[in-house]
C-alpha positions as CSV (number, residue, x, y, z in Angstrom):
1,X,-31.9,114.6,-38.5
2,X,-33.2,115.9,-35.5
3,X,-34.8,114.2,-32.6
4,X,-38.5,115.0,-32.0
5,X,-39.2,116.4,-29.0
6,X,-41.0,113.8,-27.3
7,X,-37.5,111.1,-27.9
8,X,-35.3,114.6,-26.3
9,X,-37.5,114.7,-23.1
10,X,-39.1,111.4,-22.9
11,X,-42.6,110.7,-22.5
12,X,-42.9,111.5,-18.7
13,X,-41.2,114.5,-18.7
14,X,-43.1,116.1,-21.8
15,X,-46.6,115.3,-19.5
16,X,-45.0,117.0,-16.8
17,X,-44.0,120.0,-18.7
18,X,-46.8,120.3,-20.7
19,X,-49.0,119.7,-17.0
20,X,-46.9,122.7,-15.3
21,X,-47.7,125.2,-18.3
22,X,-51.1,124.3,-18.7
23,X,-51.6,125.1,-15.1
24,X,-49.8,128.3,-15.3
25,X,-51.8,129.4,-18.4
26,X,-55.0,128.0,-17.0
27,X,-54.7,130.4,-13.8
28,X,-53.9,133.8,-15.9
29,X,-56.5,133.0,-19.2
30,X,-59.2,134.6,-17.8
31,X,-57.7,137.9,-16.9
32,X,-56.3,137.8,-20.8
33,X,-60.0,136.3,-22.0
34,X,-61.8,139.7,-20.2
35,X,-60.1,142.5,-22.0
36,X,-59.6,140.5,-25.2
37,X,-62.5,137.9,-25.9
38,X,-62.3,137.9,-29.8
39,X,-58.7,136.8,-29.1
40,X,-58.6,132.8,-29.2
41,X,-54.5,132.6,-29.5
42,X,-54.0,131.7,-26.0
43,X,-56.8,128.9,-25.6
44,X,-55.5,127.2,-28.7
45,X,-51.9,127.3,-27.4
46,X,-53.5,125.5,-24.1
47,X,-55.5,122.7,-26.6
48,X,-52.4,122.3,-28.4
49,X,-50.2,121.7,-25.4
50,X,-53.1,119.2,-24.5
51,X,-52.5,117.8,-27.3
52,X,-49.0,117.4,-27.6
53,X,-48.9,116.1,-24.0
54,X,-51.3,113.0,-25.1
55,X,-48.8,112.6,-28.3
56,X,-51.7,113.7,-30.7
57,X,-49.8,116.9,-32.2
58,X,-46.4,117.5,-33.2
59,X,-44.3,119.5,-31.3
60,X,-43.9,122.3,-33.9
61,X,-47.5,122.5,-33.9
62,X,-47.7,123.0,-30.0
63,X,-44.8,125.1,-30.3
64,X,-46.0,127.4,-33.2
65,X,-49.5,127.6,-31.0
66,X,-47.6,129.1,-28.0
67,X,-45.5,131.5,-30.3
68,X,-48.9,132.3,-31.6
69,X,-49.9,133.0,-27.4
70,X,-47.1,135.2,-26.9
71,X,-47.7,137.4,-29.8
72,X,-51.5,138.0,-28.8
73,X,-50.1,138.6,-25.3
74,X,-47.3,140.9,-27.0
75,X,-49.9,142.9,-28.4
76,X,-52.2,143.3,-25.8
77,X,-52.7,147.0,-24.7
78,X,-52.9,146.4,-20.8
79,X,-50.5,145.0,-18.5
80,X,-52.7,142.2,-17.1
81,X,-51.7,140.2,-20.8
């Protein structure tokens, strides 16, 4: 069986990481948000990795959230997303 994510990385390191995408999501949301508003994919992937990073969500929740991020992202018709 496979280890979870949070026994791989340990607990520190899955606050960091999630801490150091947060903050890089946090900086470019609302350039995605201004073009695409009706588009929530990206500001559930940053709850979920909240989430995950307090041990409340799985990680194939949080990860499934930020696959769901890149596909709004994906189909986004400007480069700003």
């Amino acid at each position: 069986m496979k280890a979870s994510c949070a026994k791989r990385f340990g607990d520190v390191a899955r606050k960091s990481w999630a801490f150091w995408a947060e903050s890089c999501a946090e900086h470019v949301l609302p350039v995605f948000a201004k073009k695409h508003a009706k588009d929530d994919r990206p500001r559930k992937a940053l709850q979920a990795a909240r989430a995950w990073a307090r041990g409340e969500t799985r990680c194939g929740a949080a990860r499934a959230a930020a696959l769901a991020a890149h596909a709004a992202t994906r189909g986004a018709d400007d480069a700003a997303a």
